[in-house]
N, C-alpha and C positions, 0 to 999 in steps of 0.2 A: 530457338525462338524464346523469347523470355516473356514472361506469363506477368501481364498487367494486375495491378492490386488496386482496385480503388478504398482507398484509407479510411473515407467517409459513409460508408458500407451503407447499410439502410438511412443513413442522413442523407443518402445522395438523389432520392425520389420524393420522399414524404410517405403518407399513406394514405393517398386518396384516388379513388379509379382511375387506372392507368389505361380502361377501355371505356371511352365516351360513350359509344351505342349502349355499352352494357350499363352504364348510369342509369339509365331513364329504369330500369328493372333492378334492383342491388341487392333483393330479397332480405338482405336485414339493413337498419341503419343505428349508429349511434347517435341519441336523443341526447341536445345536450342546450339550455339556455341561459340566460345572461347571470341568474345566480350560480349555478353552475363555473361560470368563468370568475365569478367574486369571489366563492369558496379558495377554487385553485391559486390568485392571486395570493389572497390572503395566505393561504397554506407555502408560499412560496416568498413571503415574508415582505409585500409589498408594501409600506402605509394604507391607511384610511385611505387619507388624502389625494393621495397619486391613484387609487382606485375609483374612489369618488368622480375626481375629474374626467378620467377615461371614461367610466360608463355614463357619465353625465346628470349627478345628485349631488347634491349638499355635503352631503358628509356619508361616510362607510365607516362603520365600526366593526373591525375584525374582531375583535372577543367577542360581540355579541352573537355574530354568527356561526351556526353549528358545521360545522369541519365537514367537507366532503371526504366521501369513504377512499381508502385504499391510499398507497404509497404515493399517488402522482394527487389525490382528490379530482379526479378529472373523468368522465367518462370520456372516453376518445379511441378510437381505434388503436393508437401504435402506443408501442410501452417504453420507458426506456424506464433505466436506472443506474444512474452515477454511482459509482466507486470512489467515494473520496478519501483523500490523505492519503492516497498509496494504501488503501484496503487490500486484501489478497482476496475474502470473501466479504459475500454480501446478499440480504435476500430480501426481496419486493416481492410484499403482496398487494396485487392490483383488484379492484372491483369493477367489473363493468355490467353492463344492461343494453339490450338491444331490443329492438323493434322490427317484428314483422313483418315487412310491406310487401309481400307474395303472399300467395297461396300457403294452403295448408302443410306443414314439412317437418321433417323432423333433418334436424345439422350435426353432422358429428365435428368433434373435434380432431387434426391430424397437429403434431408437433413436429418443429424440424429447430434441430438444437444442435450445433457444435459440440465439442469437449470441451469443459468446460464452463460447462451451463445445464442444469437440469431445472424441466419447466415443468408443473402435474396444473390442472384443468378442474374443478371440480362444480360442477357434472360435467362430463365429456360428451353430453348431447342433451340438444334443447331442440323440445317439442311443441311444436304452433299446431293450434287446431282450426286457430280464424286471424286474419289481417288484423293487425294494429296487437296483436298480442304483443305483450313483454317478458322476457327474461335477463333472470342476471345469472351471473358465473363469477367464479374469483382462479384468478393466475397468480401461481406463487412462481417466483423466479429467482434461482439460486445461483452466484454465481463465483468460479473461482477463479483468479488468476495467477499467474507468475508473480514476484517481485521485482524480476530483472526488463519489465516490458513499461516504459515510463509513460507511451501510448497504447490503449487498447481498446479494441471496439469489438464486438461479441452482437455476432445477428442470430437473430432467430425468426420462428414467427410459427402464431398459431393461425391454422386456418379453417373455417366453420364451413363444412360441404353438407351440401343437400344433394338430390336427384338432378335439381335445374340450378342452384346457384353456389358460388365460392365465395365465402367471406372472407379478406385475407387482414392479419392484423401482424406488424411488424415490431419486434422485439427488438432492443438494443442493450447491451451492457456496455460501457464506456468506464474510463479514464481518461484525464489531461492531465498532463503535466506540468507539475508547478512552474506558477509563473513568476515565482522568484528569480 
């Protein structure tokens, strides 16, 4: 019996609750709004103008505004980070910040990492005393590959546990192949 590979690994779901009942309770969220999505654009090397339009203003100047943190600029649950030009290694550091929306808890961090990928967490547990508290963490994400692999996709994922709730955030390391 020969053993199904899906190629698209964590691109093949997204990262967004895959258990509807459990939404309505999610005990942490990622907080994220419209400057938020201008920063990331910009950081991803869009014009003004094409951002402008989209969020619907006059004009966007990306030099004047200040860079969102970490490799993606983006607070958002899943992480990825391109390998480009046929890199073998590569390291992303990610910033994120979450939001309390349960009870009082303390989340640890659990990693789950292939070969070829080391992922460290820093702090590896964040402590809510009251609703609507915040914290952030930074993931640094190292990754190496072969030279001989012209596709490669690299999952992992950190996932934030309490007593009552599982936060899960999915990592991707990637390659494409030139489209030469």
């Amino acid at each position: 019996m020969s053993r199904r590979v899906n190629r698209d690994a964590e691109f093949a779901y997204g990262a967004g609750q895959l258990n509807p009942s459990r939404a309505i309770n999610p005990g942490l969220v990622y907080d994220i709004d419209e400057m938020s999505y201008v920063q990331f654009l910009c950081h991803e090397g869009y014009s003004g103008s094409s951002i402008a339009h989209l969020v619907g203003t006059k004009s966007v100047n990306c030099s004047s505004i200040l860079p969102g943190f970490g490799y993606d600029a983006l607070n958002y649950p899943s992480m990825q980070l391109n390998m480009k030009n046929g890199q073998q290694q590569t390291v992303g550091v990610f910033r994120r910040r979450v939001t309390n929306v349960g009870s009082s808890s303390v989340y640890n961090a659990t990693i789950k990492a292939p070969k070829g990928m080391k992922i460290t967490v820093r702090p590896m547990s964040l402590l809510f005393t009251r609703p609507l508290q915040k914290r952030s963490f930074k993931v640094v994400v190292r990754a190496n590959t072969t030279a001989s692999s012209k596709y490669t996709v690299l999952s992992a994922s950190l996932v934030w546990k309490s007593g009552r709730h599982t936060v899960r955030s999915p990592i991707v390391v990637y390659n494409l192949p030139d489209e030469n």
